[in-house]
mmCIF file of the C-alpha atoms, coordinates in Angstrom:
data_MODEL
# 
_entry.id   MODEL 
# 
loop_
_atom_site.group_PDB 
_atom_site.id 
_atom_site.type_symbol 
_atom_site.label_atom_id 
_atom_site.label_alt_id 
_atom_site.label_comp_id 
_atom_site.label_asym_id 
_atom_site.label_entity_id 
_atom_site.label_seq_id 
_atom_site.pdbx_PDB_ins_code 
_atom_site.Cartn_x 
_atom_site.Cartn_y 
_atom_site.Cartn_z 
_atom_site.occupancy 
_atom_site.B_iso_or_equiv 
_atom_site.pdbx_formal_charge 
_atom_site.auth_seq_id 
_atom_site.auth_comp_id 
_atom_site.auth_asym_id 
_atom_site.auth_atom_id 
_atom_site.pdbx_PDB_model_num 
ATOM 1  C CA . UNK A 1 1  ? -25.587 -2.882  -5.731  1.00 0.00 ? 1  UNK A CA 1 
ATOM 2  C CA . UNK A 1 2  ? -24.253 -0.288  -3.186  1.00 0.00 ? 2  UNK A CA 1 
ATOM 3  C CA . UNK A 1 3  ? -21.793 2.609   -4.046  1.00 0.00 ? 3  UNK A CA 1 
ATOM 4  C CA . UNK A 1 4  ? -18.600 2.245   -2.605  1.00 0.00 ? 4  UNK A CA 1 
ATOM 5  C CA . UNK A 1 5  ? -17.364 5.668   -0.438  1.00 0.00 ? 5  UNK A CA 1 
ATOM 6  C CA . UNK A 1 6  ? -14.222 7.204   -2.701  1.00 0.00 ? 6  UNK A CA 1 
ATOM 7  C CA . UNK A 1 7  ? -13.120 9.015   0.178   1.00 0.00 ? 7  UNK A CA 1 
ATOM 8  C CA . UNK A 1 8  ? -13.367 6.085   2.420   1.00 0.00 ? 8  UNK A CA 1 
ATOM 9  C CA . UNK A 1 9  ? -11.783 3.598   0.305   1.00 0.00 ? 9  UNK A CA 1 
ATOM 10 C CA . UNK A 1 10 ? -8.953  5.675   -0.204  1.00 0.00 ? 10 UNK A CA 1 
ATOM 11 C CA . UNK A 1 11 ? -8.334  6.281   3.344   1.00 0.00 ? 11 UNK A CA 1 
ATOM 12 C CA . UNK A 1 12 ? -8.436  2.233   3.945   1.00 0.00 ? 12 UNK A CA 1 
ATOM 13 C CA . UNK A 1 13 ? -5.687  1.816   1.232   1.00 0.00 ? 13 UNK A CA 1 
ATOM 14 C CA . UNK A 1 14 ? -3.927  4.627   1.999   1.00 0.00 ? 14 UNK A CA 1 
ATOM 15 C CA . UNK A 1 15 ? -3.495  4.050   5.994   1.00 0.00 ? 15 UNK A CA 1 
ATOM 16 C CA . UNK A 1 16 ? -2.949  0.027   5.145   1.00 0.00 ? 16 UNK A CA 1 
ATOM 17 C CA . UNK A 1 17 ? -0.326  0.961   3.072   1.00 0.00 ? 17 UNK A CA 1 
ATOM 18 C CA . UNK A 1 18 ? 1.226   3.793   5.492   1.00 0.00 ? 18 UNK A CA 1 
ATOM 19 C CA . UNK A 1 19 ? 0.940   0.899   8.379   1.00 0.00 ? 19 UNK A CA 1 
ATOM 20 C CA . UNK A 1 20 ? 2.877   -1.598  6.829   1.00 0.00 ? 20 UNK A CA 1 
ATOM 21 C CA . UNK A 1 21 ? 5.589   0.890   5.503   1.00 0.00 ? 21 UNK A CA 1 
ATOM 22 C CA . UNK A 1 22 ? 5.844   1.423   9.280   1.00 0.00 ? 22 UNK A CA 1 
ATOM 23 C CA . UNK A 1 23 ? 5.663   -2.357  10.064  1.00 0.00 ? 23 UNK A CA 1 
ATOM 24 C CA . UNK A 1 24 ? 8.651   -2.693  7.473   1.00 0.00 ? 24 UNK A CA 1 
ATOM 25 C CA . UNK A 1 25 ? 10.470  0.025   9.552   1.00 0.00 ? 25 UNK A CA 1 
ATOM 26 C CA . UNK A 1 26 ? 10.353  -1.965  12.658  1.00 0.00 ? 26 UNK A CA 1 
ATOM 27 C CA . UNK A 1 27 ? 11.299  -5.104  10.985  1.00 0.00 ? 27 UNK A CA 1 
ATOM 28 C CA . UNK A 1 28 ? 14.013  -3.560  9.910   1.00 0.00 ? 28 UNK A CA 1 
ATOM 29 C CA . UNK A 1 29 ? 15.014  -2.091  13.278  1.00 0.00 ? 29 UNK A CA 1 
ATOM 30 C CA . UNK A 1 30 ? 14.328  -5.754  15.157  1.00 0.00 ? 30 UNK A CA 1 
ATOM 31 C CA . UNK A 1 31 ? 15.778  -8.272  13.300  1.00 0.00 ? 31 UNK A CA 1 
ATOM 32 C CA . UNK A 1 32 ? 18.574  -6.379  11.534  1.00 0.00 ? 32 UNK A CA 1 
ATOM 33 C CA . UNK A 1 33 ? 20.136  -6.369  8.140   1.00 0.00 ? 33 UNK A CA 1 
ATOM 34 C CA . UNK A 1 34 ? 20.525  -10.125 7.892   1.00 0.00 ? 34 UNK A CA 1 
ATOM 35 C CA . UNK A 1 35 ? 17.015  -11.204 9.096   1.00 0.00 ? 35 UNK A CA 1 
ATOM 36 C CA . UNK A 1 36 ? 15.470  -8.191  6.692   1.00 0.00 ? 36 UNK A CA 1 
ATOM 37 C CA . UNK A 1 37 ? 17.128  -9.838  3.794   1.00 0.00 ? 37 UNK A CA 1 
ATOM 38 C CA . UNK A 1 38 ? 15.814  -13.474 5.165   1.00 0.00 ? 38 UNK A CA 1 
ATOM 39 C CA . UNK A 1 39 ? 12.536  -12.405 5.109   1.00 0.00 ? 39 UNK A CA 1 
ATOM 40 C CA . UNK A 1 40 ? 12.068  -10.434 1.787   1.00 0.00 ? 40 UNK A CA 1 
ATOM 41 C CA . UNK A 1 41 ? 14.193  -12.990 -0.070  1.00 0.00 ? 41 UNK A CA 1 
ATOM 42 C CA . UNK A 1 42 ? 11.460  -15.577 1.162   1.00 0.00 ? 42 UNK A CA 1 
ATOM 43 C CA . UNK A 1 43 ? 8.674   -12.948 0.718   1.00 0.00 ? 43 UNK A CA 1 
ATOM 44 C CA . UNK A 1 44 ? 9.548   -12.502 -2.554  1.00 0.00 ? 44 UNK A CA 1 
ATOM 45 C CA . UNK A 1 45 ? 10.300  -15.802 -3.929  1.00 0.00 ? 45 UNK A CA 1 
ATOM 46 C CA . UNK A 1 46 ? 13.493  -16.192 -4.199  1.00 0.00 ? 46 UNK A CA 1 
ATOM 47 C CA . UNK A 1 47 ? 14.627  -12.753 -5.371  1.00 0.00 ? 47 UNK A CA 1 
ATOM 48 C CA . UNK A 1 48 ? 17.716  -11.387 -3.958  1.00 0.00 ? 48 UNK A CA 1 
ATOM 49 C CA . UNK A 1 49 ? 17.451  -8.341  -2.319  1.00 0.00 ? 49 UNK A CA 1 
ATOM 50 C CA . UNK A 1 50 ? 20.959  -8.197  -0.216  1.00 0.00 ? 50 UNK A CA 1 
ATOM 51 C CA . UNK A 1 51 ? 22.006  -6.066  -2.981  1.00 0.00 ? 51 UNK A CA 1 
ATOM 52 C CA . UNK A 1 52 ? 19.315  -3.359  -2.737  1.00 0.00 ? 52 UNK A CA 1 
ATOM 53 C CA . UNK A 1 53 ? 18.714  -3.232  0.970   1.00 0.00 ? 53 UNK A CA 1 
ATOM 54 C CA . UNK A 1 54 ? 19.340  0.020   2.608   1.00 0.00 ? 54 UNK A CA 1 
ATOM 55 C CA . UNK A 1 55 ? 19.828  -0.375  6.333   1.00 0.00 ? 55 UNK A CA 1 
ATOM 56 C CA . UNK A 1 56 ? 20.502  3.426   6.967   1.00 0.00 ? 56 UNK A CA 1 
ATOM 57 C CA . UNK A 1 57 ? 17.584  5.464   6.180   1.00 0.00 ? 57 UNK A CA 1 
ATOM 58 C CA . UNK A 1 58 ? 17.551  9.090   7.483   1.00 0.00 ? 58 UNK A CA 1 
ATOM 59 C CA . UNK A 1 59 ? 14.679  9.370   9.455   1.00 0.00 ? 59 UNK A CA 1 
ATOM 60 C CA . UNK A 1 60 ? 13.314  12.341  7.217   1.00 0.00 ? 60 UNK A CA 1 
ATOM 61 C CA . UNK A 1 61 ? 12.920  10.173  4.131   1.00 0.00 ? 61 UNK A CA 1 
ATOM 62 C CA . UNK A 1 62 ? 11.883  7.481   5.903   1.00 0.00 ? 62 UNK A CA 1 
ATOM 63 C CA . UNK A 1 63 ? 8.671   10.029  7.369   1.00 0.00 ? 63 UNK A CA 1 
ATOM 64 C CA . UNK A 1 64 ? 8.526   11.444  3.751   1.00 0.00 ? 64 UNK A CA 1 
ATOM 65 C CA . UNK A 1 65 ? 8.189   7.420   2.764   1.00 0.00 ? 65 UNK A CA 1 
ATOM 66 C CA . UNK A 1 66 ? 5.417   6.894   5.000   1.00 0.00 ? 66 UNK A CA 1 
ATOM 67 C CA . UNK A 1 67 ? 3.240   10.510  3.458   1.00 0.00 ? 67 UNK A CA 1 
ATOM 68 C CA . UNK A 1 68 ? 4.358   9.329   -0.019  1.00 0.00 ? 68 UNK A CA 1 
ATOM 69 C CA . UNK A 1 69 ? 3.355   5.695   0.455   1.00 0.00 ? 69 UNK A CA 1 
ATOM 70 C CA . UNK A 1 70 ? -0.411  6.573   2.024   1.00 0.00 ? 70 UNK A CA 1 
ATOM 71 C CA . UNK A 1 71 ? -1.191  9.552   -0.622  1.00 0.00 ? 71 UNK A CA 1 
ATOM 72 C CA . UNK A 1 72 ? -0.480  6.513   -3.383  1.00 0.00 ? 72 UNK A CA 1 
ATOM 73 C CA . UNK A 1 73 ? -2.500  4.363   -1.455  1.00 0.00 ? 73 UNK A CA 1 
ATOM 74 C CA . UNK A 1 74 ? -5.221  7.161   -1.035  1.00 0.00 ? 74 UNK A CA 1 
ATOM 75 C CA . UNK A 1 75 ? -5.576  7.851   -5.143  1.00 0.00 ? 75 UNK A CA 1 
ATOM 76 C CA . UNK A 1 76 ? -5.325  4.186   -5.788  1.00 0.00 ? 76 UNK A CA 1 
ATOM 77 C CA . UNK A 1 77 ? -7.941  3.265   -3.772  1.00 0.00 ? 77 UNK A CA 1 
ATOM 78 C CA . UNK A 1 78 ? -10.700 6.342   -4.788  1.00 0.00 ? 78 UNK A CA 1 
ATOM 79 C CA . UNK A 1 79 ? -9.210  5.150   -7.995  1.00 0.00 ? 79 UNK A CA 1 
ATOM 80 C CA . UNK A 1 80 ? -10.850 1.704   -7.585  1.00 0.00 ? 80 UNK A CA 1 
ATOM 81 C CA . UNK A 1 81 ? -13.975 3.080   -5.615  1.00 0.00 ? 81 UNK A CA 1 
ATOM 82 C CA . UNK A 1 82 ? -14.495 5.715   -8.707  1.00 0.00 ? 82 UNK A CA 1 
ATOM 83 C CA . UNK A 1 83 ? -14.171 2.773   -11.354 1.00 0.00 ? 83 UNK A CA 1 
ATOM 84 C CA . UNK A 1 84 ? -16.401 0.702   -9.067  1.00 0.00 ? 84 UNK A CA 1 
ATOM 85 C CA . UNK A 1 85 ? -18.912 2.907   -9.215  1.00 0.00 ? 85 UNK A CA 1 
ATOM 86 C CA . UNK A 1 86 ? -18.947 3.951   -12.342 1.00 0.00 ? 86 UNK A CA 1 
ATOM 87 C CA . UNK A 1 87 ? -19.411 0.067   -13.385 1.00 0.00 ? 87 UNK A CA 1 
ATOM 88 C CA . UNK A 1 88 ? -22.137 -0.706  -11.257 1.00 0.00 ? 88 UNK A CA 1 
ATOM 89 C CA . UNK A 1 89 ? -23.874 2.998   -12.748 1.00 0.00 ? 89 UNK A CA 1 
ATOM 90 C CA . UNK A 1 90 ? -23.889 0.567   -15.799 1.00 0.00 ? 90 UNK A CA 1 
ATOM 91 C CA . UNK A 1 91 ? -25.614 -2.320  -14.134 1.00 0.00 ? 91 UNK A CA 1 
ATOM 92 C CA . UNK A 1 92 ? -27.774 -0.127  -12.837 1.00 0.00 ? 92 UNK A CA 1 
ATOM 93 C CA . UNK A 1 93 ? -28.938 1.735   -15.717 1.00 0.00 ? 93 UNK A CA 1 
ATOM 94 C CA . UNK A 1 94 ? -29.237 -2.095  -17.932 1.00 0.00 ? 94 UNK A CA 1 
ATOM 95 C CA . UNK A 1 95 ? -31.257 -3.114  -15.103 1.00 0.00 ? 95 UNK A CA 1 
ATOM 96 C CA . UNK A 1 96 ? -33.913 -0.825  -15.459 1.00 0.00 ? 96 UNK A CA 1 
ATOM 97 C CA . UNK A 1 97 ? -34.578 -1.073  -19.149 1.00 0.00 ? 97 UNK A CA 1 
# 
């Protein structure tokens, strides 16, 4: 089995995540507050989130958002890459005896 790149899979999950924080953003700007509550109401089964959506973010904490969401994304995916890795070390090692 092949090694998966901890630096690489961190910067997939992190950007994907940092993309669709910014995809969220421009829902939010398009459709307005009633079609952003449509859409993660049906998104999320069912849940209501009219109570919780906030419709004016400052633009700094939205940009601080978008660094907080991809360095999550970043550690969770070396996170998975590491664990990967250090499974398939086992496979490896069984393998050869």
């Amino acid at each position: 089995m092949k090694k998966l790149s901890i630096k690489k899979l961190g910067m997939a999950v992190g950007t994907t995540g940092a993309v669709l924080y910014i995809g969220c953003i421009i829902l939010m700007i398009s459709v307005g507050r009633e079609g952003t509550i449509f859409f993660f109401n049906s998104l999320l089964h069912g849940l209501d989130v009219e109570p919780i959506i906030r419709m004016s973010v400052p633009p700094l904490d939205a940009l601080f958002g978008i660094i907080q969401t991809f360095i999550l994304g970043w550690l969770v995916g070396a996170l998975i890459a590491a664990i990967y890795n250090i499974g398939i070390g086992k496979e490896v090692q069984e393998k050869d005896k």
